[in-house]
C-alpha positions as CSV (number, residue, x, y, z in Angstrom):
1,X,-11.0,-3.4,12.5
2,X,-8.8,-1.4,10.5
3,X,-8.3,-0.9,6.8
4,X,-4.2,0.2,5.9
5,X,-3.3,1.9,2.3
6,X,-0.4,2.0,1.9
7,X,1.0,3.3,-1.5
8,X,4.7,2.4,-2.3
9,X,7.0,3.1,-5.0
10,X,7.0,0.1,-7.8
11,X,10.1,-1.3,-7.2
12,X,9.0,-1.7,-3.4
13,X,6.4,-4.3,-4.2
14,X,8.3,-7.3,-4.2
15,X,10.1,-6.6,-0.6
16,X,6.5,-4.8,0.8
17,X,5.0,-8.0,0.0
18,X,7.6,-10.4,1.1
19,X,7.5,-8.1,4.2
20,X,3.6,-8.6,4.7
21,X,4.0,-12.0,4.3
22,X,6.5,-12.3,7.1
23,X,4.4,-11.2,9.8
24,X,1.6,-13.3,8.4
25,X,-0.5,-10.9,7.0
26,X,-2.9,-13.1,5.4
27,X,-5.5,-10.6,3.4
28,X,-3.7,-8.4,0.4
29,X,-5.2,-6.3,-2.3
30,X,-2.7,-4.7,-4.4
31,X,-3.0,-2.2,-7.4
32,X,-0.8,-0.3,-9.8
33,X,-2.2,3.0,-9.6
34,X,-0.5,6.9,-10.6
35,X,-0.3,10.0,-8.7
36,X,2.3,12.7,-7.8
37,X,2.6,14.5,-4.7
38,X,5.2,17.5,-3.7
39,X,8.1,16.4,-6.8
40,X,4.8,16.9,-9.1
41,X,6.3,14.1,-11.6
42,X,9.8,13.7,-13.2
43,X,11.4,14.1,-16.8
44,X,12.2,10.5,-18.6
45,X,13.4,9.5,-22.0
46,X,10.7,8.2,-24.6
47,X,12.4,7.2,-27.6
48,X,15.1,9.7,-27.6
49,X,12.7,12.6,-26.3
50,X,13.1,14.2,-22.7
51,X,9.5,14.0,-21.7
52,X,7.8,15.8,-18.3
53,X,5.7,13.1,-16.9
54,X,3.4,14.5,-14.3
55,X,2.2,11.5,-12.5
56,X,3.9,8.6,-11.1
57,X,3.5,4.9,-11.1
58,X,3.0,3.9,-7.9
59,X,2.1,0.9,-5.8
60,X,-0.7,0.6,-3.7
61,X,-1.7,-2.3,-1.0
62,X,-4.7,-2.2,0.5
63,X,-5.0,-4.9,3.7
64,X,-7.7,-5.3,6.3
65,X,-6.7,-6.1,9.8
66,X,-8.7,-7.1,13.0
67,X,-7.3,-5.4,16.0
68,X,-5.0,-1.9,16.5
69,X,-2.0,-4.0,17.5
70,X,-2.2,-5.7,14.1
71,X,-2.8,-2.0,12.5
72,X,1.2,-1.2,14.2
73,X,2.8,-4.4,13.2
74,X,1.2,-3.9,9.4
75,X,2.4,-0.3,9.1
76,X,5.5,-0.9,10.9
77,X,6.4,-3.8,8.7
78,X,5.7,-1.4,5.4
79,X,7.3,2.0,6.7
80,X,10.2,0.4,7.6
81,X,10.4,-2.0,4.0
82,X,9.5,1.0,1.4
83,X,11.5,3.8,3.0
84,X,14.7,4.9,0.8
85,X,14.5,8.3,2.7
86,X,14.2,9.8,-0.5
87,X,11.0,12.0,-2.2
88,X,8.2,9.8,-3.4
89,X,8.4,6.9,-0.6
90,X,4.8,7.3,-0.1
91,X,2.1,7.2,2.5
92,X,0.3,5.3,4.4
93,X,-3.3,6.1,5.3
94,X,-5.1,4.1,8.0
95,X,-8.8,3.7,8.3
96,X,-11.3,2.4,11.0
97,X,-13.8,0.0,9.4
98,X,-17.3,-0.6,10.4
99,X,-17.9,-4.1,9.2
100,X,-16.9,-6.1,6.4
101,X,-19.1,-9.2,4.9
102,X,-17.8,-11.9,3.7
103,X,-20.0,-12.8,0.3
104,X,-19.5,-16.7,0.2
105,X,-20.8,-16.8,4.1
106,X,-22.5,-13.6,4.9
107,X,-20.1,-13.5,8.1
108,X,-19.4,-10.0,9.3
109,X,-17.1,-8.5,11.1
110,X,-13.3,-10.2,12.3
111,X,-15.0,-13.5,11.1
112,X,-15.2,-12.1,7.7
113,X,-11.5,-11.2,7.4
């Protein structure tokens, strides 16, 4: 099992999603979260006043699939959806999960996603 992160810019979520959905991606967690990474943040108008915002808004899924090949379809789906080529796309991190337990049932494992 695998556990994808993928965080996006804002204005991806809607295409990400619909992207997810697609390839039947059944399983989707998403947050609005904030961060910056190498363009550390960007200037932006508050009422009239040129601000230096340090952190971002971002995007970020978080989606739980059974097998590696579902892993490459998933990541494949998103890189390909939220890329504009530009700084600030985002990343996608990719984790191997040990079990998962579905609270309801108490099933574990593939049977619990």
């Amino acid at each position: 099992m695998k556990k994808i992160e993928a965080i996006v810019r804002p204005e991806k979520y809607e295409q990400v999603k619909d992207a997810l959905c697609e390839i039947d991606v059944k399983g989707i967690t998403v947050y609005q979260v904030m961060g910056c990474g190498h363009q550390k943040g960007r200037l932006e108008n508050v009422r009239g006043v040129e601000v230096d915002l340090e952190m971002n808004r971002k995007i970020k899924f978080e989606i739980v699939v059974s097998t590696e090949e579902w892993a490459e379809k998933t990541i494949e789906a998103i890189q390909k959806t939220a890329c504009t080529g530009e700084i600030g796309d985002g990343k996608i991190f990719v984790y191997d999960l040990d079990n998962v337990i579905k609270i309801r049932t108490g099933e574990r494992g593939i049977k619990a996603i």
